[in-house]
TORMIDREN-710477 format. One record per atom (N, C-alpha, C, O, CB): atom name; x, y negated, z negated; residue number from 1. Coordinates in Angstrom, 3 decimals, m for minus. Atoms other than C-alpha are relative to their C-alpha. Glycine has a CB too. Example, Ala and Ser with C-alpha at 12.3 -4.5 7.8 and 13.67 -1.06 7.14 Angstrom:
2
+------+----------+----------+----------+-----+
| atom |        u |        v |        w |   n |
+------+----------+----------+----------+-----+
|    N |    0.890 |    1.190 |    0.000 |   1 |
|   CA |   12.300 |    4.500 |   m7.800 |   1 |
|    C |    0.900 |   m1.200 |    0.000 |   1 |
|    O |    1.936 |   m1.181 |   m0.665 |   1 |
|   CB |   m0.992 |   m0.027 |   m1.246 |   1 |
|    N |   m0.820 |    1.190 |    0.060 |   2 |
|   CA |   13.670 |    1.060 |   m7.140 |   2 |
|    C |   m0.770 |   m1.090 |   m0.730 |   2 |
|    O |   m0.261 |   m2.198 |   m0.899 |   2 |
|   CB |    0.414 |   m0.462 |    1.415 |   2 |
+------+----------+----------+----------+-----+
END
This chain:
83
+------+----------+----------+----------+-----+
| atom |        u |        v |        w |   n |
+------+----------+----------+----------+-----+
|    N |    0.833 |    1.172 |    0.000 |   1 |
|   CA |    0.000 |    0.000 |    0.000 |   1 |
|    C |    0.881 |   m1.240 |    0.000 |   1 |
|    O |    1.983 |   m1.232 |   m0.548 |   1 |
|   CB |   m0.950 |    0.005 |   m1.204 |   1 |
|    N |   m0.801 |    1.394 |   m0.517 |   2 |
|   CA |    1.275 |   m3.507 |    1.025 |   2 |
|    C |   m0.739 |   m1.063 |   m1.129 |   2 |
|    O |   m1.920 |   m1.396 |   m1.227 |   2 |
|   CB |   m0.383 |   m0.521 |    2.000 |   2 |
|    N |    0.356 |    1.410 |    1.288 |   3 |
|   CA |    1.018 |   m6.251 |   m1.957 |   3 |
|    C |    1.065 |   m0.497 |    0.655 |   3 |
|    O |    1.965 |    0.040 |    1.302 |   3 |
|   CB |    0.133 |    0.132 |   m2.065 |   3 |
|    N |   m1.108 |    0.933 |    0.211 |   4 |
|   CA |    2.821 |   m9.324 |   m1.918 |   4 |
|    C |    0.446 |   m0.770 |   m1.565 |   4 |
|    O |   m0.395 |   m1.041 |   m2.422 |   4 |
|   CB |   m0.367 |   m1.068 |    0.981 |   4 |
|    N |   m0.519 |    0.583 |    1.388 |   5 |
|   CA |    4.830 |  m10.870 |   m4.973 |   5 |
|    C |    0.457 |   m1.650 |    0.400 |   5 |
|    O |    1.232 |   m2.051 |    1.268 |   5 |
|   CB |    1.518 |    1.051 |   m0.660 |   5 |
|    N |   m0.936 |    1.438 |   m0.441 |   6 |
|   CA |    5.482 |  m14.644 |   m5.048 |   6 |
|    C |    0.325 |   m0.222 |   m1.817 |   6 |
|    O |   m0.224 |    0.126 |   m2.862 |   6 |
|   CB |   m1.223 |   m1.771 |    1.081 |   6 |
|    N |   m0.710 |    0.323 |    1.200 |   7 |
|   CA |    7.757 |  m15.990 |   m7.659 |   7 |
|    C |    0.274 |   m1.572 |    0.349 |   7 |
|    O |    0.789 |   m2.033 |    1.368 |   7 |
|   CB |    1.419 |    1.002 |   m0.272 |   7 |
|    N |   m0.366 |    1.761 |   m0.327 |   8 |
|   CA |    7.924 |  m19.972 |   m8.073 |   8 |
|    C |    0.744 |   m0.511 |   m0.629 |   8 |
|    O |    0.988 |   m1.692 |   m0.379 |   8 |
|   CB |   m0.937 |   m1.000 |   m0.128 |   8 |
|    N |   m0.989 |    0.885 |    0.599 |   9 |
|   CA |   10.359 |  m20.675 |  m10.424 |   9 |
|    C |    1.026 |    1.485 |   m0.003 |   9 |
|    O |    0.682 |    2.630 |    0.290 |   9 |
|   CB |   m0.514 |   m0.950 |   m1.724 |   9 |
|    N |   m1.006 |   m1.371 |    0.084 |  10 |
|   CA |   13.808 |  m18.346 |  m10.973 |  10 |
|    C |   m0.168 |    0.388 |   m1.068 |  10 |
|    O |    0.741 |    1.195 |   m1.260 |  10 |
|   CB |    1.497 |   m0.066 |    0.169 |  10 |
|    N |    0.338 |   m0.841 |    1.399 |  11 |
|   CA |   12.457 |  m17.199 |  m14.635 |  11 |
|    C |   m1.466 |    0.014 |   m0.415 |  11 |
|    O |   m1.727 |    0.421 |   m1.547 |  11 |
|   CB |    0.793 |   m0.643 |   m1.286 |  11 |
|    N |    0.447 |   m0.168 |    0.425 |  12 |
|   CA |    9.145 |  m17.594 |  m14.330 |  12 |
|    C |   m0.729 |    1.399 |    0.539 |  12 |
|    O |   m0.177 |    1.787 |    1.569 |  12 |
|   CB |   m0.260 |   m0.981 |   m0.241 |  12 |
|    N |    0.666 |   m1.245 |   m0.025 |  13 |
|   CA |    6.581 |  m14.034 |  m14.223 |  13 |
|    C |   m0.966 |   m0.483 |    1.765 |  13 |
|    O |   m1.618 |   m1.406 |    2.254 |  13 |
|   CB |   m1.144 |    0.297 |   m1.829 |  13 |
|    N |    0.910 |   m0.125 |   m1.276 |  14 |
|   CA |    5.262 |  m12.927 |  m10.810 |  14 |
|    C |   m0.884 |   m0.292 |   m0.028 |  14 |
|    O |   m1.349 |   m0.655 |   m1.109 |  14 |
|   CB |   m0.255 |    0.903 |    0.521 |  14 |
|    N |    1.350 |   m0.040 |   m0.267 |  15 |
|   CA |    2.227 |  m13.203 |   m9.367 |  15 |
|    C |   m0.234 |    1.182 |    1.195 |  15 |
|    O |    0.365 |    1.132 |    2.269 |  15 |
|   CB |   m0.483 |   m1.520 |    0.430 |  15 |
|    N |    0.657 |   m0.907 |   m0.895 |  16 |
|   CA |    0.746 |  m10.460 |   m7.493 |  16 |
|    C |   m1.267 |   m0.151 |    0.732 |  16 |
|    O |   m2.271 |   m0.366 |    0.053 |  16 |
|   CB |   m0.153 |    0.978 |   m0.615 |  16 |
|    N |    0.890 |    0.425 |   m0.326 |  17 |
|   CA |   m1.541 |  m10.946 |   m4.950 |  17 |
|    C |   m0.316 |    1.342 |    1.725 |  17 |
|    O |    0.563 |    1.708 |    2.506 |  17 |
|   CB |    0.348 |   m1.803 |    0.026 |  17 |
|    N |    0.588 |   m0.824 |   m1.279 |  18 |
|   CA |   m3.611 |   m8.482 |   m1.915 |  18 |
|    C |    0.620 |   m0.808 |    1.091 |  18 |
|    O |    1.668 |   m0.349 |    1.544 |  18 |
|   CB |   m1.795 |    0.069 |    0.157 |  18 |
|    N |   m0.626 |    0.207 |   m1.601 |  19 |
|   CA |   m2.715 |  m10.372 |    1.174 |  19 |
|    C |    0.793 |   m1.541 |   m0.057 |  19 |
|    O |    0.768 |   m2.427 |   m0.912 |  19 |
|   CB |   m1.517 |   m0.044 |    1.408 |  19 |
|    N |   m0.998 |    1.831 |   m0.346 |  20 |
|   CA |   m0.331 |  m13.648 |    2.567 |  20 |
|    C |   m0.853 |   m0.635 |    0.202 |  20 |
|    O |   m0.432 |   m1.710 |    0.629 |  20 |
|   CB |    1.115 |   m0.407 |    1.367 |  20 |
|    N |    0.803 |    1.213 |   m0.129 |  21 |
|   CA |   m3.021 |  m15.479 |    2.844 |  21 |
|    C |    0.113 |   m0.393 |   m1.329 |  21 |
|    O |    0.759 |   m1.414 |   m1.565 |  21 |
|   CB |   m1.486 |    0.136 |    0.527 |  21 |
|    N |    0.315 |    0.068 |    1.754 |  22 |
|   CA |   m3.687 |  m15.372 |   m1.071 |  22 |
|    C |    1.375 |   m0.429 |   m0.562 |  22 |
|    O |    1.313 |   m1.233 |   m1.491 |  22 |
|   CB |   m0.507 |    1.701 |   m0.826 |  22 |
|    N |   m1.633 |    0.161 |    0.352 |  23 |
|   CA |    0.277 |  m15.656 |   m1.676 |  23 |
|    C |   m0.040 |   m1.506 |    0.264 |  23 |
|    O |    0.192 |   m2.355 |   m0.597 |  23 |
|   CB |    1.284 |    0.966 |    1.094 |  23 |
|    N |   m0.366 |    1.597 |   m1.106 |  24 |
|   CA |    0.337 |  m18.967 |    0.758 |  24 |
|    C |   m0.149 |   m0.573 |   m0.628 |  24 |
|    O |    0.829 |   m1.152 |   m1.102 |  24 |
|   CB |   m0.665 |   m0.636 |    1.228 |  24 |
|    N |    1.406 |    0.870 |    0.468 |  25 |
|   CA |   m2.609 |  m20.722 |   m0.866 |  25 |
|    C |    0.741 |    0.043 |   m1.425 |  25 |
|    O |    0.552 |   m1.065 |   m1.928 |  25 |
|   CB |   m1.934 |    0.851 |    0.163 |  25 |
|    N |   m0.475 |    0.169 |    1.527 |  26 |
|   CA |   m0.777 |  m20.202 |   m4.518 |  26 |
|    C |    1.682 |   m0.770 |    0.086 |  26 |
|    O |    2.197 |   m1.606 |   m0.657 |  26 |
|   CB |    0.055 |    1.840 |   m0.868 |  26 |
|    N |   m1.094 |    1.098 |   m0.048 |  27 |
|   CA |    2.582 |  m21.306 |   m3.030 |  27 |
|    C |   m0.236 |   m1.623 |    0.676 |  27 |
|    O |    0.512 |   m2.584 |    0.496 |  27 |
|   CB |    1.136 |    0.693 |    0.848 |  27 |
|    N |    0.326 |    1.292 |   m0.389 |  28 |
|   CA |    1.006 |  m24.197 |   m1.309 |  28 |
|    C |   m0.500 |   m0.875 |   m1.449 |  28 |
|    O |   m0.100 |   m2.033 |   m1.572 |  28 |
|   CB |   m1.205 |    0.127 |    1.214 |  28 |
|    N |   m0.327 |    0.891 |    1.373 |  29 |
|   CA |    0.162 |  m25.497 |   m4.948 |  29 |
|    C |    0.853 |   m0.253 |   m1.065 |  29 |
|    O |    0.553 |   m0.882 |   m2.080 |  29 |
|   CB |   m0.626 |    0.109 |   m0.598 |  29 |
|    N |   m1.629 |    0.215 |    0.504 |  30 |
|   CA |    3.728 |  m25.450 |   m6.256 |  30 |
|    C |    0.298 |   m1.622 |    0.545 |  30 |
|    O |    0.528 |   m1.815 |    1.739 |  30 |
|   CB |    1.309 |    1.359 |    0.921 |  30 |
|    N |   m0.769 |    1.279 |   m0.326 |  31 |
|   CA |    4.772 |  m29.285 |   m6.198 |  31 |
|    C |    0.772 |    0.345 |    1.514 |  31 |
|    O |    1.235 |    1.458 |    1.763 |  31 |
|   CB |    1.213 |   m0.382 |   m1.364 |  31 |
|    N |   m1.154 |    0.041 |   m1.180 |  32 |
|   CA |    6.752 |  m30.293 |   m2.427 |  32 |
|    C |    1.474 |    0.506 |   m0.585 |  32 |
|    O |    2.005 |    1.549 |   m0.201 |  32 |
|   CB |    0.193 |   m1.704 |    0.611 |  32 |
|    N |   m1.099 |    0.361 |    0.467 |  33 |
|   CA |    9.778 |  m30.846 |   m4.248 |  33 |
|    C |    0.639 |    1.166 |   m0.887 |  33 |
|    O |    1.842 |    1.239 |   m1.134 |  33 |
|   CB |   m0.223 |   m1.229 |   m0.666 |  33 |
|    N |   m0.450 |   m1.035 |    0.241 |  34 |
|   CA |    9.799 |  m27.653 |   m5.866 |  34 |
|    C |    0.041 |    1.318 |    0.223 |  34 |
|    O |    0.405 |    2.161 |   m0.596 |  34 |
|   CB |   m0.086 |   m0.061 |   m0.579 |  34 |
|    N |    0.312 |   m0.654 |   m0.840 |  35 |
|   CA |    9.005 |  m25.404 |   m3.240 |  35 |
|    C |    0.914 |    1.013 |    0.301 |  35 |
|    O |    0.669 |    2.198 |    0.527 |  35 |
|   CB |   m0.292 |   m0.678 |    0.848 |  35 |
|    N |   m1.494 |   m0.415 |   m0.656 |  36 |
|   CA |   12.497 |  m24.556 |   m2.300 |  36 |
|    C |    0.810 |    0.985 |   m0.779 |  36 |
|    O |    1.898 |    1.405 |   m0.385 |  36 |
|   CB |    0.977 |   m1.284 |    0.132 |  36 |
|    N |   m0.364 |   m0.973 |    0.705 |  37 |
|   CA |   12.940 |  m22.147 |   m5.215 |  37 |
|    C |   m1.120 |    0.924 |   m0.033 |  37 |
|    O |   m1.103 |    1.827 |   m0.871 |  37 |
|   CB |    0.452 |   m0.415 |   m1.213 |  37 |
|    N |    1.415 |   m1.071 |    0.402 |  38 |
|   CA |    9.739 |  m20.230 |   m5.096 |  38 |
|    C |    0.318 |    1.073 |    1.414 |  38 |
|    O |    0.898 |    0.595 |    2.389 |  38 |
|   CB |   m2.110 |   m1.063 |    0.091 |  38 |
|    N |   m0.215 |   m1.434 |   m0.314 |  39 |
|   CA |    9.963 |  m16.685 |   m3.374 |  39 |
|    C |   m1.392 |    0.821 |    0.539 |  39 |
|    O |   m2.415 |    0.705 |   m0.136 |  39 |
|   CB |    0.574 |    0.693 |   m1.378 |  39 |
|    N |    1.115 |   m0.802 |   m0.152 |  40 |
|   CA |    7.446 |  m14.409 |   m1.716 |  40 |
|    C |    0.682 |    1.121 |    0.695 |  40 |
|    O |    1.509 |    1.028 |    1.602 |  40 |
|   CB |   m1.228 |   m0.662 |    0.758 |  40 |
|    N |   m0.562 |   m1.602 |   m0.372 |  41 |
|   CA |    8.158 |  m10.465 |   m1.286 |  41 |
|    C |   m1.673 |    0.804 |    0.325 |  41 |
|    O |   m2.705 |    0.959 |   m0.328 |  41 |
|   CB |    1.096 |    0.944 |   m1.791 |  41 |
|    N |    1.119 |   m1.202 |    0.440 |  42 |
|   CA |    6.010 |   m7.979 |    0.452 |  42 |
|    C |    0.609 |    1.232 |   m0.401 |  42 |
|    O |    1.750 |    1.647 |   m0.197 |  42 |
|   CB |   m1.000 |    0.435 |    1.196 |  42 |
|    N |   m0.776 |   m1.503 |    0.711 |  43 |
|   CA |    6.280 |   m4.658 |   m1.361 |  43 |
|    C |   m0.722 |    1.133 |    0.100 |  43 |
|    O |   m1.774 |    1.084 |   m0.539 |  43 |
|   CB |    0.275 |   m0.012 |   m1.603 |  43 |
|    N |    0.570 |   m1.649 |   m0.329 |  44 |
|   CA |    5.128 |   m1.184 |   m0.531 |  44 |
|    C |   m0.263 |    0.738 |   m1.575 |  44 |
|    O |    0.654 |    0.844 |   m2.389 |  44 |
|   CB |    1.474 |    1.111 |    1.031 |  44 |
|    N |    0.366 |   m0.794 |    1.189 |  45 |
|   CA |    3.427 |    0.713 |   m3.498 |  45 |
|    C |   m0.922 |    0.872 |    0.370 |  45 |
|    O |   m1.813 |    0.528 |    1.145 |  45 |
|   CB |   m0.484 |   m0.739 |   m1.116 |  45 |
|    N |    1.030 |   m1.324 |   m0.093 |  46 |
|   CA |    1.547 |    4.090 |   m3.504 |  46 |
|    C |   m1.513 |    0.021 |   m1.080 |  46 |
|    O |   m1.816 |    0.874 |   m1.914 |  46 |
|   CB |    1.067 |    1.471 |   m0.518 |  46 |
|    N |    1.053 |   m0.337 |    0.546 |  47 |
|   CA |   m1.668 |    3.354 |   m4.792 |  47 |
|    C |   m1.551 |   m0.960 |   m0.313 |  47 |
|    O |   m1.330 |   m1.989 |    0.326 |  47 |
|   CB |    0.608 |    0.410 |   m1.037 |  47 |
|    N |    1.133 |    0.930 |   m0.329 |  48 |
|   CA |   m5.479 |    1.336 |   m5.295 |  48 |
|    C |    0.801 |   m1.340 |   m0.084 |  48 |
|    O |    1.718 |   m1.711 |   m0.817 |  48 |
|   CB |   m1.378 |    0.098 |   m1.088 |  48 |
|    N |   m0.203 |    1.831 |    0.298 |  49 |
|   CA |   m5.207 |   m2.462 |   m4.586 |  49 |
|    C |   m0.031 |   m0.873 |   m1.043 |  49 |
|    O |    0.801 |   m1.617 |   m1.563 |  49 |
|   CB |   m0.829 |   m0.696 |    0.530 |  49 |
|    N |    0.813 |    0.773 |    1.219 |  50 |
|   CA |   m7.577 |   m3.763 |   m7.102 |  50 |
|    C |    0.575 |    0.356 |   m1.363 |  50 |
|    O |    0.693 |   m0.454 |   m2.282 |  50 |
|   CB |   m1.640 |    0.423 |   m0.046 |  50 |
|    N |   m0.629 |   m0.356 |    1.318 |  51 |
|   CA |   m5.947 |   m1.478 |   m9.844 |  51 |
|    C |    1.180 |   m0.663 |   m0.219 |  51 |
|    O |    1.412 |   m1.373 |   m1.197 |  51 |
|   CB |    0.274 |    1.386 |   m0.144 |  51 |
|    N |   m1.296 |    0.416 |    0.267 |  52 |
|   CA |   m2.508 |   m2.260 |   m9.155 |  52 |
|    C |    0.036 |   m1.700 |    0.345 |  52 |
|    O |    1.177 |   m2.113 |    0.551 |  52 |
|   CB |    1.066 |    0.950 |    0.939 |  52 |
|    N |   m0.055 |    1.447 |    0.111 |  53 |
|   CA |   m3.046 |   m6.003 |   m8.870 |  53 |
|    C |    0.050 |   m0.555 |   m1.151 |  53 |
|    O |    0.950 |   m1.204 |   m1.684 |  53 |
|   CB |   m0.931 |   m0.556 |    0.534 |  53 |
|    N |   m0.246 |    0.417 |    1.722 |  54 |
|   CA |   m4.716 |   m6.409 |  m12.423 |  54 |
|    C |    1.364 |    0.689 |   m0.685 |  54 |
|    O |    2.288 |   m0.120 |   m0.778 |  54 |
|   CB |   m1.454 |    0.661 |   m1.038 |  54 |
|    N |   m0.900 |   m0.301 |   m0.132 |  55 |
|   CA |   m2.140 |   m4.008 |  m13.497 |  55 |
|    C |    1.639 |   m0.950 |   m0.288 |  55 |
|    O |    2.204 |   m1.461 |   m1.255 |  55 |
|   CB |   m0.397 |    0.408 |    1.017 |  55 |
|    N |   m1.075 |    1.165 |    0.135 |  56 |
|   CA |    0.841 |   m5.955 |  m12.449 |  56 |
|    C |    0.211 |   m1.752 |   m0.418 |  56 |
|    O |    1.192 |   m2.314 |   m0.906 |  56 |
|   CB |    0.352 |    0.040 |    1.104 |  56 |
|    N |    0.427 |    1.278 |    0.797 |  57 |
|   CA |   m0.610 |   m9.497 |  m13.284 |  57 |
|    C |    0.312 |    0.126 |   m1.395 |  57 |
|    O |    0.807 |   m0.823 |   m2.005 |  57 |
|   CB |   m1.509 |   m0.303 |    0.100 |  57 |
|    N |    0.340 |    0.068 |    1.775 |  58 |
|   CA |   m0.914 |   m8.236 |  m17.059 |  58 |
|    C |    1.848 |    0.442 |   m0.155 |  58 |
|    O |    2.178 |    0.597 |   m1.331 |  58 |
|   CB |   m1.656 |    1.665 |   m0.909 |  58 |
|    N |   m1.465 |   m0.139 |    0.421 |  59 |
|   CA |    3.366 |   m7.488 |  m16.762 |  59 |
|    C |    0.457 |    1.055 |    0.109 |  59 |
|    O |    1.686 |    1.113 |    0.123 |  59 |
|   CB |    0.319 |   m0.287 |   m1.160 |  59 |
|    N |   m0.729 |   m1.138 |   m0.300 |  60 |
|   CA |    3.638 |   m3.815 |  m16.212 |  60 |
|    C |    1.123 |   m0.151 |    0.442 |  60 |
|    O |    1.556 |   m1.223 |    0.864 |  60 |
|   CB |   m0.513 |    0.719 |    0.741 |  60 |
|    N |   m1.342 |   m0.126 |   m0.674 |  61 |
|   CA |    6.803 |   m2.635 |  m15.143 |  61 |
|    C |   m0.458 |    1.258 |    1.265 |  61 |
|    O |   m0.714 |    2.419 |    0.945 |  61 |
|   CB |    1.412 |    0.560 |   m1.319 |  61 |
|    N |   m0.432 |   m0.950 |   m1.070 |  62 |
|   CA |    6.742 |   m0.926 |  m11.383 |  62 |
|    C |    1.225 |    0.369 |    1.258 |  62 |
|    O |    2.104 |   m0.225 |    1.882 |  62 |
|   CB |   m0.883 |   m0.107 |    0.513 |  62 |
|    N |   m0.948 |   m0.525 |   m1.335 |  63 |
|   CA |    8.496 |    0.940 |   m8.862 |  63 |
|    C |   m0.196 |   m0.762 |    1.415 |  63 |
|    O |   m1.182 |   m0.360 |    2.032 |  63 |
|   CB |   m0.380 |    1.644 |    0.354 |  63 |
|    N |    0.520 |    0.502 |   m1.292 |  64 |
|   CA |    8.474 |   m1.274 |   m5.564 |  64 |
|    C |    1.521 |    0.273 |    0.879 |  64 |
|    O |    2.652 |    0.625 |    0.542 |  64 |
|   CB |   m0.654 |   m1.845 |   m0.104 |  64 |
|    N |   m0.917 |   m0.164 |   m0.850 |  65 |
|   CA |   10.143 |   m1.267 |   m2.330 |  65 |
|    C |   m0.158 |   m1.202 |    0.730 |  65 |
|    O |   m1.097 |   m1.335 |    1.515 |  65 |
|   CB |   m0.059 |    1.211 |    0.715 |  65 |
|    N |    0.582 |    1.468 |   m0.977 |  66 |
|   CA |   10.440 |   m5.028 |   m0.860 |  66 |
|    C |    0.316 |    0.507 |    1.503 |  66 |
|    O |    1.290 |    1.156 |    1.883 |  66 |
|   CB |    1.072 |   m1.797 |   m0.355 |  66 |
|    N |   m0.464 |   m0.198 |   m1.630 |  67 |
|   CA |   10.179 |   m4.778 |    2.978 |  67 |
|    C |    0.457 |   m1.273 |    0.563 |  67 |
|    O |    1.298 |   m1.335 |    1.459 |  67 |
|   CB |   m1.256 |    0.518 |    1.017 |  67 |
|    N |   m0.403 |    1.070 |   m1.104 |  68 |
|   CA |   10.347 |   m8.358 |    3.987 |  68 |
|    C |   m0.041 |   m1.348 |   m1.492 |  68 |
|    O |   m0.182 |   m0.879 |   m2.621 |  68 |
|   CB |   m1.546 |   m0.204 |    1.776 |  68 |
|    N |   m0.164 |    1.370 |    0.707 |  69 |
|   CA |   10.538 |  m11.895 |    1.865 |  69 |
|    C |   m0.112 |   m1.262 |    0.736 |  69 |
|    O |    0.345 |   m1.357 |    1.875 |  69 |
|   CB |    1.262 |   m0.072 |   m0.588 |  69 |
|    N |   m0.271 |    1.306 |   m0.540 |  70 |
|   CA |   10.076 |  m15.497 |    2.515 |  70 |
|    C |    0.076 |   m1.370 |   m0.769 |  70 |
|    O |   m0.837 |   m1.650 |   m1.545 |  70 |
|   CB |   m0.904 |   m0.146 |    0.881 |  70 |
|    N |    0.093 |    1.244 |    0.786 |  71 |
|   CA |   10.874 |  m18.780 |    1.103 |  71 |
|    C |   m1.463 |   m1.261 |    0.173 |  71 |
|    O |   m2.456 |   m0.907 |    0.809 |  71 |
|   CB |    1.441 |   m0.704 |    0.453 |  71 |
|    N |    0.895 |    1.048 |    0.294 |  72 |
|   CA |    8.534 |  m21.491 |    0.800 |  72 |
|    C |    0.547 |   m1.309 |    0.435 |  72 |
|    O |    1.361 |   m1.983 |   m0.197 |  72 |
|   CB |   m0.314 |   m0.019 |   m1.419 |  72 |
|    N |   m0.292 |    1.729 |   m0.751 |  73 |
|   CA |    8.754 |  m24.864 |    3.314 |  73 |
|    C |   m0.478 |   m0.964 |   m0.882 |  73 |
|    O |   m1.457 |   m0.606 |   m1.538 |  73 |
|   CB |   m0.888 |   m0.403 |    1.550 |  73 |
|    N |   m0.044 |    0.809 |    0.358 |  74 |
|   CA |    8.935 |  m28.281 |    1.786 |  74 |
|    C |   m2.131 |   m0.226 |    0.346 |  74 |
|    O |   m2.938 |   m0.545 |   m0.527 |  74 |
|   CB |    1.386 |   m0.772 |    0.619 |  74 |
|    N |    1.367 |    0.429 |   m0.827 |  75 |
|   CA |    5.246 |  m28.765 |    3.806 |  75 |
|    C |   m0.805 |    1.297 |   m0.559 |  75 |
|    O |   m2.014 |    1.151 |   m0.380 |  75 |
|   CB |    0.144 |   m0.112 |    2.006 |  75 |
|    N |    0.904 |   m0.829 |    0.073 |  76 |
|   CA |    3.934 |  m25.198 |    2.439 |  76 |
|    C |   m0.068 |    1.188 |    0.698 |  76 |
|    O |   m0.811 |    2.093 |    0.318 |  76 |
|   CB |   m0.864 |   m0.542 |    0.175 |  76 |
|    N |   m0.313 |   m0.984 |   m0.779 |  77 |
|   CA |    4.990 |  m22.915 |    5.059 |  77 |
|    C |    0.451 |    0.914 |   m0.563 |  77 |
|    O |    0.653 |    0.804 |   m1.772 |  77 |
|   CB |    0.672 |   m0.242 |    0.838 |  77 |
|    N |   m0.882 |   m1.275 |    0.448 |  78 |
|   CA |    6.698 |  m19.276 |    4.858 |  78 |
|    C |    0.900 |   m0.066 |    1.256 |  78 |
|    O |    0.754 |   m0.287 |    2.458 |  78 |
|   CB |   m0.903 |    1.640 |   m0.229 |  78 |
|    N |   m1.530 |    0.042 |   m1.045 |  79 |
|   CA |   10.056 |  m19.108 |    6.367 |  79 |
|    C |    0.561 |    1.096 |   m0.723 |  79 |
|    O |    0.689 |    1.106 |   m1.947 |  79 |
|   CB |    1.217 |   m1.604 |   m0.006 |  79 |
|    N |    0.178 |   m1.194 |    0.245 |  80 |
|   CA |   10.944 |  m15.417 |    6.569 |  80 |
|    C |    1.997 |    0.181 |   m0.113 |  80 |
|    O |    2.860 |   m0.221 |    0.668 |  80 |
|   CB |   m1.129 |    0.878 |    1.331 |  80 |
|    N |   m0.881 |    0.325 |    0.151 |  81 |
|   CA |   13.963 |  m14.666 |    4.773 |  81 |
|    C |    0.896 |    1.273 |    0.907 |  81 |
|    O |    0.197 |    2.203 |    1.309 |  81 |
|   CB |    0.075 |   m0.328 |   m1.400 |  81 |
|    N |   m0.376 |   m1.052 |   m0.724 |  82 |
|   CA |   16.915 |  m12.284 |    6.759 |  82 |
|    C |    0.415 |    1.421 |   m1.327 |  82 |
|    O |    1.082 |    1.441 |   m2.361 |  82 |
|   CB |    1.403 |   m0.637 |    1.072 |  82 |
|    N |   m1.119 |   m0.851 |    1.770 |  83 |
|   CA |   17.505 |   m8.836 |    4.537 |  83 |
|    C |    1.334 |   m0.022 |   m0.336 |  83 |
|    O |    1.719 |    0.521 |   m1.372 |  83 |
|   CB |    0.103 |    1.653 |   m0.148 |  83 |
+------+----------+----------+----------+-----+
END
């Protein structure tokens, strides 16, 4: 199963979210100016959506496999990072 993880500061707790749209829309309300440290990973996991969303929101610890990443444009964009 394909989740994405965005991270907006370098210490603060993920966010887990079903699709890049939902990711976007949470990094698009990160201040401009602090955009440029926030993070988005998609990650491959074996199992329900809805479970493993709440789940990881509440801090579990899981097994993931990132496939792809992207930073976060000054304007709100995803700019896809190289592995």
């Amino acid at each position: 199963m394909k989740l994405y993880q965005f991270i907006h500061e370098p210490d603060a707790k993920p966010i887990y979210r079903g699709t890049r749209a939902e990711v976007k829309a949470d990094a698009k309300e990160v201040a401009a100016k602090l955009r440029f440290a926030s993070r988005i990973y998609e990650i491959n996991m074996n199992t329900d959506k809805d479970a493993l969303v709440l789940l990881l929101n509440k801090g579990e610890p899981v097994n993931a496999t990132v496939v792809r990443s992207w930073s976060v444009t000054p304007r709100g964009g995803l700019s896809e990072l190289e592995a």
